[in-house]
C-alpha positions as CSV (number, residue, x, y, z in Angstrom):
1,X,47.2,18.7,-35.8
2,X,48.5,15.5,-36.4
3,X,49.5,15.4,-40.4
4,X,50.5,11.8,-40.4
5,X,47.0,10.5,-40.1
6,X,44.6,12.7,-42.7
7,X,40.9,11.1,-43.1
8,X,38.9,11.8,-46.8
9,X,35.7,13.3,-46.4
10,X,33.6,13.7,-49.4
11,X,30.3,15.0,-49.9
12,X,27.6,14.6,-53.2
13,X,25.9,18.0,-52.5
14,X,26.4,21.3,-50.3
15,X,24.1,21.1,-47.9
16,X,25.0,17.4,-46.5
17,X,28.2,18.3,-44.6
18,X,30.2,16.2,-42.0
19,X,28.4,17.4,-38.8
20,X,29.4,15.6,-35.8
21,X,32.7,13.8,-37.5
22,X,34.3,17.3,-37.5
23,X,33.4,17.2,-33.8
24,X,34.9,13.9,-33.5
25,X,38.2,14.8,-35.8
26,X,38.8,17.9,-34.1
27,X,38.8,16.1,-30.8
28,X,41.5,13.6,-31.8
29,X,43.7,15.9,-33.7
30,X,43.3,14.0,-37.1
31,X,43.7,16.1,-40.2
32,X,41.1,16.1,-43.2
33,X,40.7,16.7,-46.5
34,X,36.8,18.0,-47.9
35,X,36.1,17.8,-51.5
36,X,32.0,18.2,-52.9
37,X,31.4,15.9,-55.6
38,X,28.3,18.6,-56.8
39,X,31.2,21.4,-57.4
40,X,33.3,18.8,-59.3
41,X,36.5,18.6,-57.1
42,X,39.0,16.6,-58.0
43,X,39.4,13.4,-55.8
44,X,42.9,13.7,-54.4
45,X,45.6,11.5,-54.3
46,X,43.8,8.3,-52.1
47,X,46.7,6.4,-50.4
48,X,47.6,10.0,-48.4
49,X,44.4,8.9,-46.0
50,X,44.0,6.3,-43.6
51,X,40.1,6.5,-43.9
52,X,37.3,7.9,-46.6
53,X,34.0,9.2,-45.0
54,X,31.4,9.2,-48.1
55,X,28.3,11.4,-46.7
56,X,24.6,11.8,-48.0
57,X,23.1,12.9,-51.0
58,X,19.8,13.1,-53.4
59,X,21.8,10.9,-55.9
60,X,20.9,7.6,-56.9
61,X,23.9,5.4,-57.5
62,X,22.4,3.9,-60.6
63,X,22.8,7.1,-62.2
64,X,25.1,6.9,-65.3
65,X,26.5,10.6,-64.1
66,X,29.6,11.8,-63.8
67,X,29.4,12.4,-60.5
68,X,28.2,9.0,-59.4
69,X,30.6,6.9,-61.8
70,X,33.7,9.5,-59.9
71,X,32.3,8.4,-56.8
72,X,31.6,4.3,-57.6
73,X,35.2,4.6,-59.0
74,X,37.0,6.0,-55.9
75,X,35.4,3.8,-53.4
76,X,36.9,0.3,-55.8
77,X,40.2,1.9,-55.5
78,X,40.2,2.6,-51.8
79,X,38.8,-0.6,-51.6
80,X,41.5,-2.5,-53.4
81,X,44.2,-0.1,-51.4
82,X,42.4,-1.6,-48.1
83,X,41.3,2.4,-46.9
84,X,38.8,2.7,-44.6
85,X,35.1,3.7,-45.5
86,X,32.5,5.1,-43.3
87,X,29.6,5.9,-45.8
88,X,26.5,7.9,-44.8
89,X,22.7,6.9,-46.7
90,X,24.1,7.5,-50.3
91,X,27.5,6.6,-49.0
92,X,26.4,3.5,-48.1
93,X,24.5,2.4,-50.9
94,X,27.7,3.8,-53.0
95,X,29.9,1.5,-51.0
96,X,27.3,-1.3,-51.2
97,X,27.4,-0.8,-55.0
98,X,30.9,-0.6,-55.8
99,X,31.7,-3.7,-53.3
100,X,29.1,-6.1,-55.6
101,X,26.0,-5.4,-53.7
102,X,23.3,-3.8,-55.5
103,X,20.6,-0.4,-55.2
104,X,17.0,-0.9,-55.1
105,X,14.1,1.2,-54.4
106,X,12.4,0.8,-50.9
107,X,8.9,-0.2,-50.5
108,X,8.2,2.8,-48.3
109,X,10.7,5.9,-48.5
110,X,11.9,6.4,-44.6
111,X,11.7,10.4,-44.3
112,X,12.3,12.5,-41.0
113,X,11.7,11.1,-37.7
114,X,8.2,9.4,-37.6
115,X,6.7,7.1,-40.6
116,X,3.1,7.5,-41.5
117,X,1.4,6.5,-38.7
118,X,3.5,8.7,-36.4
119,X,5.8,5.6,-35.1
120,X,9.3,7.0,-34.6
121,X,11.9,5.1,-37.0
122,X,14.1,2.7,-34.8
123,X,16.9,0.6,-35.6
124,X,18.0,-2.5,-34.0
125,X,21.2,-4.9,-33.9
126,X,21.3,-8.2,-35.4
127,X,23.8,-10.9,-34.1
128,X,26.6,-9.5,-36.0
129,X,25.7,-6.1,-34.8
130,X,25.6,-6.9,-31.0
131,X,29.5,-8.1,-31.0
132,X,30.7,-5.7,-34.0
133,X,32.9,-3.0,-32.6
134,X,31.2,-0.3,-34.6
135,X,28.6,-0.4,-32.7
136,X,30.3,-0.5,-29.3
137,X,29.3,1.6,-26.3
138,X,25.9,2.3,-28.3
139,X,22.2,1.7,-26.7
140,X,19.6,-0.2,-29.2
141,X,17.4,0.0,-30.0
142,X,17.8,3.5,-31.4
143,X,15.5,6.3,-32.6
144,X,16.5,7.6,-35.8
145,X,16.5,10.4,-38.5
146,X,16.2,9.2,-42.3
147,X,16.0,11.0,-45.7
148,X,16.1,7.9,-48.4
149,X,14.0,6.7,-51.0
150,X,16.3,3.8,-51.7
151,X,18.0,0.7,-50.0
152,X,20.4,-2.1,-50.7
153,X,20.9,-5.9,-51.1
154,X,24.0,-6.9,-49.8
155,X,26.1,-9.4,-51.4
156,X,26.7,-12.9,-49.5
157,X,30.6,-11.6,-48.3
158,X,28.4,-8.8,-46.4
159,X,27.2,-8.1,-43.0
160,X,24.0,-6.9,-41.9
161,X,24.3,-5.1,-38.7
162,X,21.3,-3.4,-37.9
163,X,17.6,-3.9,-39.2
164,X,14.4,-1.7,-38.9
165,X,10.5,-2.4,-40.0
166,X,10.5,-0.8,-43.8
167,X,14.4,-0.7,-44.1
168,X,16.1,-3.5,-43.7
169,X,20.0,-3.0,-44.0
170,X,20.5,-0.2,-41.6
171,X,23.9,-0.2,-40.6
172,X,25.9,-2.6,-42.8
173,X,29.4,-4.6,-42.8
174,X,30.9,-4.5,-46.2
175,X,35.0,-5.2,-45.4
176,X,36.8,-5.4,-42.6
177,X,37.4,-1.5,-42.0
178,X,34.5,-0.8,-44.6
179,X,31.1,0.2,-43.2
180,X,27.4,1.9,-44.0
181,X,25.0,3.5,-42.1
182,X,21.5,4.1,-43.8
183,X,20.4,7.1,-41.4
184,X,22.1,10.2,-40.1
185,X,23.6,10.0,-37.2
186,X,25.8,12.6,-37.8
187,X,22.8,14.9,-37.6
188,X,23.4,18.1,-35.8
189,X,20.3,20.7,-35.2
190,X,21.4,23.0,-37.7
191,X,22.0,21.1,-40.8
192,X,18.2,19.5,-39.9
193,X,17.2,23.3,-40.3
194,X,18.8,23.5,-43.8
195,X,17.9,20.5,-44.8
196,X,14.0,21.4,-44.3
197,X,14.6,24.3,-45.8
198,X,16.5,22.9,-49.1
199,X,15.6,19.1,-49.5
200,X,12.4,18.5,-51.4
201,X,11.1,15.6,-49.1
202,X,11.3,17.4,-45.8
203,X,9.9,20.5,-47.6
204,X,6.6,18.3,-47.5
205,X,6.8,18.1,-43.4
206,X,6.2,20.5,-41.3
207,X,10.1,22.1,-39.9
208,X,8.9,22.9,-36.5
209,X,7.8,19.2,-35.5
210,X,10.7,17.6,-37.6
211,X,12.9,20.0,-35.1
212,X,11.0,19.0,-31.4
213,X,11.4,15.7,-32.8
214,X,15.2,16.3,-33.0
215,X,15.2,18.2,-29.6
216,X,13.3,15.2,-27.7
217,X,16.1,12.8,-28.6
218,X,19.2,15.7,-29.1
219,X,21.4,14.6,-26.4
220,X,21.1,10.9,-26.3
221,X,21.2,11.0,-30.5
222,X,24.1,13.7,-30.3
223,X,26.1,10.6,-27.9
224,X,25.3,8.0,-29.9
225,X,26.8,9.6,-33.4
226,X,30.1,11.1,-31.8
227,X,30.4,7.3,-30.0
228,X,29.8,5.7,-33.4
229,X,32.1,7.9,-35.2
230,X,34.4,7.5,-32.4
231,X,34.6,3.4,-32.6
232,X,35.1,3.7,-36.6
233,X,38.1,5.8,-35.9
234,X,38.9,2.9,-32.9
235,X,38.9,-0.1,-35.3
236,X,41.5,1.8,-37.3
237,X,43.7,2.7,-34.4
238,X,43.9,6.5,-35.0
């Protein structure tokens, strides 16, 4: 295990774990550290980690809790200590948030893998996206899993790197090394099957579809996350 490189993964609630960037860490021999904001673990020391994955959650970051002002805080000091971010649908609007962007709620909430009239949810690249090395490797445009009810407006310093039909800032640029991804690409099979059976939206759908719909797109979706987590760990050279 290589010690000298640990990454920061923190999640807002038990059931949204890392999924495929274990996968991914495991594979390169980077250490981690996992704390769960919903437990109240203590944020460790920030400048031992070369990068800070922030995952998914049924927060809002304009909540005056505890656990969202720990969070907003932790991402402006890795921020100003230049630490890499990788945030995941509340992750991203977090990061958004704390960078001078702002939270809004979205015209249409984007849940599962189909919208109301049964059209799968797809992202595409922008200009920025298309030569942004995040995104390397990866074929767009890309079916998708979502489970938000919010979205952000970036500030003018930000980049929008992928755009769908209700949600506009998909995957976004916020810094150099600093990024946000709306839906879940680190999706694995069976935190969909918690997640249905746990999370208050998908409890509305019906599991056994939501879970064809993730078997009808498993491998190619499976690629695409450990590629995307793959090029975030690239543009940091670890």
């Amino acid at each position: 295990m290589n010690t000298s490189k640990k990454v920061l993964i923190i999640k807002n609630i038990r059931r949204e774990g890392p999924g495929l960037i274990l996968d991914v860490l495991k594979k390169r021999h980077l250490g981690y550290t996992l704390v769960d904001l919903s437990l109240n673990d203590p944020i460790p020391k920030l400048s031992n980690y070369c990068a800070i994955f922030i995952l998914g959650g049924p927060d809002s970051v304009n909540d005056s809790t505890k656990k969202i002002q720990t969070l907003l805080a932790t991402i402006k000091t890795a921020l100003d200590l230049n630490i890499a971010i990788l945030g995941i649908c509340l992750g991203l609007q977090a990061l958004v948030k704390a960078a001078g962007g702002s939270v809004i709620k979205c015209v249409i909430k984007e849940i599962g893998f189909k919208d109301v009239n049964n059209d799968s949810f797809q992202i595409n690249l922008t200009n920025d996206g298309k030569v942004d090395p995040l995104l390397n490797k990866i074929d767009f445009p890309s079916n998708v899993f979502q489970l938000h009810g919010e979205t952000v407006k970036l500030s003018s310093s930000m980049k929008q790197l992928a755009d769908s039909k209700y949600c506009k800032n998909q995957i976004v640029k916020v810094r150099k090394n600093a990024y946000g991804i709306q839906c879940h690409f680190e999706l694995t099979k069976d935190m969909l099957s918690l997640w249905c059976d746990e999370d208050t939206d998908l409890k509305r759908l019906n599991k056994e579809s939501l879970i064809n719909d993730f078997e009808c797109i498993s491998i190619y979706y499976t690629k695409t996350g450990i590629q995307l987590i793959t090029n975030f760990l690239d543009i940091l050279k670890v």
